[in-house]
C-alpha positions in Angstrom: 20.2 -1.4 46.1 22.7 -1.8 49.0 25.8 -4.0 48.5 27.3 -4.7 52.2 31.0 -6.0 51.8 33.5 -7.3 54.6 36.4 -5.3 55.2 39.5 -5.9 52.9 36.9 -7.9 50.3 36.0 -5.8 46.8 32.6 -5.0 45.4 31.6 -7.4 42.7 30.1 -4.9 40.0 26.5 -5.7 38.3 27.2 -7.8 35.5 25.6 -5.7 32.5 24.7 -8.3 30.4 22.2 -10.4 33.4 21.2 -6.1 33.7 20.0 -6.4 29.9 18.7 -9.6 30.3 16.6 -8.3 32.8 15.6 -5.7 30.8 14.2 -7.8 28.1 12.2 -9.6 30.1 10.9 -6.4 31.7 9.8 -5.1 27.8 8.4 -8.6 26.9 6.3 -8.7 30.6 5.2 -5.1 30.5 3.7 -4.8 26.5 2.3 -8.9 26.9 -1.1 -7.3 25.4 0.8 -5.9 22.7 2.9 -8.9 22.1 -0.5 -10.8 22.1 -2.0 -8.9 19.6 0.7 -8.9 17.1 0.7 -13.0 17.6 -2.7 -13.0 17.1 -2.7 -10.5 13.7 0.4 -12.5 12.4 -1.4 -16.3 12.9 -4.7 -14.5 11.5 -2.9 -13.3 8.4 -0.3 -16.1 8.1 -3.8 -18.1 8.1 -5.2 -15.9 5.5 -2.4 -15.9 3.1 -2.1 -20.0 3.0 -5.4 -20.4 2.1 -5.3 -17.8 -0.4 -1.7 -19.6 -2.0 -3.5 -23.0 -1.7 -7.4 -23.8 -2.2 -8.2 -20.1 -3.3 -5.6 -19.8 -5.7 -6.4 -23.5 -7.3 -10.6 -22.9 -7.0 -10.5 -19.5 -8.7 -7.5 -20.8 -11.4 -10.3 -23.7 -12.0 -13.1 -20.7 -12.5 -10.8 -18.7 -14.3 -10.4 -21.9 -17.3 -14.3 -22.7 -17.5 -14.7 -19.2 -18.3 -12.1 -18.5 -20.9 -13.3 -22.0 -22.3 -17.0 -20.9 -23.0 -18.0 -20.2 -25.7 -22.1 -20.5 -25.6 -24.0 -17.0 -24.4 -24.5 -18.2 -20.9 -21.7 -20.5 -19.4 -20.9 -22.7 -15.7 -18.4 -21.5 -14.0 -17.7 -20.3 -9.8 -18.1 -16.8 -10.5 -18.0 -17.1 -6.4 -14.7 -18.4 -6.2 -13.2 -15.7 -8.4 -14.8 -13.0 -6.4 -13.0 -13.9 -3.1 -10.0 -14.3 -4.3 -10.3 -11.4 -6.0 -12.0 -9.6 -2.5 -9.7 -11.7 0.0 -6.6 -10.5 -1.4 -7.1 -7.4 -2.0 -7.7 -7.6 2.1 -4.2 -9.2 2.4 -2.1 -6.6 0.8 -4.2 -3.9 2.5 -3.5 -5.4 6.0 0.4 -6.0 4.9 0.4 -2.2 4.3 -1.2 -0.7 7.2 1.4 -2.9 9.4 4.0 0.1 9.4 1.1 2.8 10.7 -0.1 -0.1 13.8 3.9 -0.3 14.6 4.3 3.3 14.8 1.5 4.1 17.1 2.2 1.7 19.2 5.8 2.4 19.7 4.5 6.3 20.1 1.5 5.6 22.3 2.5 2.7 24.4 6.1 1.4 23.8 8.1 5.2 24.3 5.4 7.6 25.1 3.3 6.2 27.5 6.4 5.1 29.7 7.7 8.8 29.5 4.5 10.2 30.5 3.9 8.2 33.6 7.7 7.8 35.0 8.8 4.1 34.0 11.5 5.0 32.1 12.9 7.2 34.7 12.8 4.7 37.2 14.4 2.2 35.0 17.0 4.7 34.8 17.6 4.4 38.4 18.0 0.8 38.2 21.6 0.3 36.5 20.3 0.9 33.6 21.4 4.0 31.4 19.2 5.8 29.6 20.9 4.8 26.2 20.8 1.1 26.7 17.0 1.2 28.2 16.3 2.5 24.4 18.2 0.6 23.0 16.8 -2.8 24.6 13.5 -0.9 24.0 13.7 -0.9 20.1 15.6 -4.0 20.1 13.1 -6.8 21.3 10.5 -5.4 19.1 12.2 -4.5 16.0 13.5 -8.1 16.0 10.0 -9.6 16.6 8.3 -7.0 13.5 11.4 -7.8 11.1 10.9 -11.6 11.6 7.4 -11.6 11.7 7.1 -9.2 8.9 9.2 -10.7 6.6 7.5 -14.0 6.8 4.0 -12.2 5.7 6.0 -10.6 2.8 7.3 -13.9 1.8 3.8 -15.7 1.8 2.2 -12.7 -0.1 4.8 -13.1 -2.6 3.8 -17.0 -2.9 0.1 -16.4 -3.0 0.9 -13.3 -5.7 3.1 -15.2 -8.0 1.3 -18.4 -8.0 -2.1 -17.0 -9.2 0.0 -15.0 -12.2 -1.1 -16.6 -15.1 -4.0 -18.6 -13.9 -6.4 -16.0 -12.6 -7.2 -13.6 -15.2 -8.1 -10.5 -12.3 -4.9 -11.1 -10.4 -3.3 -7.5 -9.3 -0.1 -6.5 -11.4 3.0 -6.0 -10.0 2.8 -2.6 -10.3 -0.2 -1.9 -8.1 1.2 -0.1 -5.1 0.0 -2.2 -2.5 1.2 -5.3 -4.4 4.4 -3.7 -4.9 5.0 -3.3 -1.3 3.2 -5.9 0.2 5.9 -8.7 -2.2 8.8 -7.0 -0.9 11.2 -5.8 1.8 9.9 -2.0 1.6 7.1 -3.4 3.8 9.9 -4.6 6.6 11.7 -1.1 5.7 8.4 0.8 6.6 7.5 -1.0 9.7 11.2 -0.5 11.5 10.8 3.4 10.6 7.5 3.4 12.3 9.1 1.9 15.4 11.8 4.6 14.9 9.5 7.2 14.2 7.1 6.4 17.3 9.9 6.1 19.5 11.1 9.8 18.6 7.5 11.0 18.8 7.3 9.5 22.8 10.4 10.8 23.5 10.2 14.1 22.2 6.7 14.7 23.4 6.6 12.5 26.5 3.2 11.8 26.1 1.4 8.9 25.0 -2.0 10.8 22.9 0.0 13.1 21.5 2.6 10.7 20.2 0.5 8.3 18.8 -0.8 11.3 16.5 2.3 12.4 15.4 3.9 9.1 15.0 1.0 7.9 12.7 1.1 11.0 10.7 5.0 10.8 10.4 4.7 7.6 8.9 1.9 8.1 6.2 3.9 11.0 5.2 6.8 8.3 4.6 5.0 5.7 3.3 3.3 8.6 0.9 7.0 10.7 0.1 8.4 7.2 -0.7 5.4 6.1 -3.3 5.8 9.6 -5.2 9.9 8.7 -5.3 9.6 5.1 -6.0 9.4 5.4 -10.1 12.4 7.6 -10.1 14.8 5.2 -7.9 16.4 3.8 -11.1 16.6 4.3 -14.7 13.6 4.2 -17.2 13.0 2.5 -20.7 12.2 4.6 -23.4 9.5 3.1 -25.8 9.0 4.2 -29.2 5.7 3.9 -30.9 4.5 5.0 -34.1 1.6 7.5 -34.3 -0.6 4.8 -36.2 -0.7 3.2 -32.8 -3.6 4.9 -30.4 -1.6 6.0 -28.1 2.0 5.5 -25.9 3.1 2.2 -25.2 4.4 1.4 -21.9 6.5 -1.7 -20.3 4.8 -2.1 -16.9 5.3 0.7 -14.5 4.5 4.5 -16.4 6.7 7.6 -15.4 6.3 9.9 -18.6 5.0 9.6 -21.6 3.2 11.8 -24.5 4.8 13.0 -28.1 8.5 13.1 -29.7 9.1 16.1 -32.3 11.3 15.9 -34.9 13.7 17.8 -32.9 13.1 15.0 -30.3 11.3 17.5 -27.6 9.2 15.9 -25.6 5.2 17.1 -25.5 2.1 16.3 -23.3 0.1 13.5 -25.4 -2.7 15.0 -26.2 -4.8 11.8 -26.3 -6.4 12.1 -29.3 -5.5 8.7 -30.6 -4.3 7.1 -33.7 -2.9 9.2 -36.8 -5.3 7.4 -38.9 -7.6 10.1 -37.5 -7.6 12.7 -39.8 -8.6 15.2 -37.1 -6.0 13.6 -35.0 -3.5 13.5 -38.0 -3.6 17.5 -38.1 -2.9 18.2 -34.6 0.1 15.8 -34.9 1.2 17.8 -38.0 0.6 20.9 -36.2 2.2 20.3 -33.1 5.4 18.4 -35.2 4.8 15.2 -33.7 6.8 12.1 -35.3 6.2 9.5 -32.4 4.9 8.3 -29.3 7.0 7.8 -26.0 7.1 6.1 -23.0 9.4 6.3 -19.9 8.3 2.8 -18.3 10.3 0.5 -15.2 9.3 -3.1 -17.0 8.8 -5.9 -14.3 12.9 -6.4 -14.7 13.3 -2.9 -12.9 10.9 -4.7 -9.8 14.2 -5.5 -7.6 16.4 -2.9 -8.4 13.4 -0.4 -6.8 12.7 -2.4 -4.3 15.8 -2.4 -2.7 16.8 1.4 -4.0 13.0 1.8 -1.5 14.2 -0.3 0.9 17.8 1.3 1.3 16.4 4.9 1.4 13.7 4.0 3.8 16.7 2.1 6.4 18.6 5.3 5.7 15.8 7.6 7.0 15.4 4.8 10.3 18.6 5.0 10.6 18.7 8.7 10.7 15.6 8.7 13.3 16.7 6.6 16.1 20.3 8.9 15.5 18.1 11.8 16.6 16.1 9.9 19.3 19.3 8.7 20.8 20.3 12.0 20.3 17.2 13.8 21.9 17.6 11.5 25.2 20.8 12.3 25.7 20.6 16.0 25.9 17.1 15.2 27.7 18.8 13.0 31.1 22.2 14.1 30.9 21.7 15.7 34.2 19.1 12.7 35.4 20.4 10.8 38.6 21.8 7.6 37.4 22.5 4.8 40.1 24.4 1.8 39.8 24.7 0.7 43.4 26.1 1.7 46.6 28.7 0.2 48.4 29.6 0.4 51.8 
């Protein structure tokens, strides 16, 4: 745009924060179906979650007591009401855990890609806007709207989780990997290194089908590297057992378990059962077994791996959007750049 100026009178430079302001609105106008859709999926599951922390939770609790009260063959109890709780949320933590891979193709397909591939970007470059900041605005807006919204659903999972432990007998453990995400900040973690992930994807490959693809298969590789690390992000307990018992012993979450020598080596269990069994008794014998182990997290070490996750996974975001800044960088540092004219 064309600034004219009287003679002996200086050009008033563009004001960079109205510029980003401007910006924002621009991201919030352009992805409105997007924005839309995440309203609708939060309210839906927000929605979903209540009514499983209030009248779910307190009908299949009530179902839950008639049962364990009975004690005639046949018995009256909601058998229903257990069932969808039990079905409804199973749904919930599913959802809550597929969030991450609907971030990251969007940010690859629509948010990064899609404006690459048809020219946006480069005309907001154009538009006293640097290539830097346009990103940066970019992942702003909607990493503040996925960590807020997020964290709200992983707050009211936690509620509906905790609430039915101890009253509904079929109530997922803690250590059920969906649960375990779903109750905690590794969910929020995930979904800001989809956006970071999708965001490298449409700027590396400038195309919207291509990185949607990749971005989606970047991020189930994260989510799926992280759940094989997760057990080894902080110290075990070692449980000792007898070889009476039928087998290892463990606190909540397994890592390793099997047979101690008497030289304290460690062997595969090889699940024969109690010692009491003679033919179990001369395989201990023969293999020098004393004991049974187990290297377990109990529901103490639930924290301490959650934010161990949670830190690794930030560091790895972190580490994407260093390389997407990066990759742009290199990519427009010969791309005109136009602030305004003055004559």
């Amino acid at each position: 745009m064309t600034t004219l100026t009287a003679p002996g009178t200086t050009a008033t430079p563009t004001r960079r924060p109205s510029a980003t302001r401007g910006l924002v609105r621009t991201v919030l106008l352009l992805h409105r179906p997007a924005l839309y859709l995440w309203a609708g999926l939060f309210v839906a599951l927000a929605a979903l979650l209540l009514w499983l922390y209030g009248p779910a939770t307190d009908a299949a609790a009530a179902a839950w007591r008639e049962y364990d009260r009975c004690t005639k063959a046949t018995c009256a109890y909601d058998q229903d009401a257990i069932l969808r709780y039990k079905s409804y949320s199973q749904y919930a933590s599913l959802a809550l855990t597929f969030l991450p891979f609907l971030v990251a193709a969007w940010a690859g397909a629509s948010l990064i890609g899609r404006e690459m591939e048809t020219g946006t970007a480069q005309l907001a470059w154009t538009q006293s806007v640097s290539p830097a900041r346009w990103l940066a605005v970019k992942l702003a807006v909607p990493a503040a709207l996925v960590t807020v919204g997020t964290s709200v659903l992983v707050i009211l999972h936690r509620l509906m989780w905790v609430r039915g432990q101890g009253r509904i007998d079929n109530t997922k453990s803690w250590t059920d990997t969906f649960v375990f995400h779903a109750n905690g900040p590794t969910t929020v973690a995930l979904a800001l290194s989809g956006l970071a992930v999708g965001a490298l994807a449409g700027i590396r490959l400038r195309g919207s089908l291509g990185a949607l693809v990749v971005s989606v298969v970047c991020t189930v590789g994260v989510r799926a590297a992280l759940g094989l690390a997760v057990p080894y992000l902080w110290p075990t307990v070692r449980t000792v057992t007898s070889l009476t018992h039928d087998g290892p012993t463990s606190l909540g979450l397994t890592v390793h378990d099997g047979l101690l020598t008497s030289t304290g080596a460690r062997l595969p269990d090889p699940l024969c059962g109690s010692s009491r069994n003679s033919e179990c008794s001369t395989i201990y014998h023969r293999l020098d077994a004393v004991s049974f182990y187990t290297d377990s997290h109990p529901q103490s070490h639930y924290w301490p791996l959650q934010l161990m996750a949670t830190g690794l996974v930030l560091v790895l975001t972190a580490l994407v959007l260093l390389v997407a800044f990066r990759l742009l960088k290199r990519d427009t540092g010969s791309a005109p750049h136009t602030k305004g004219a003055t004559l």
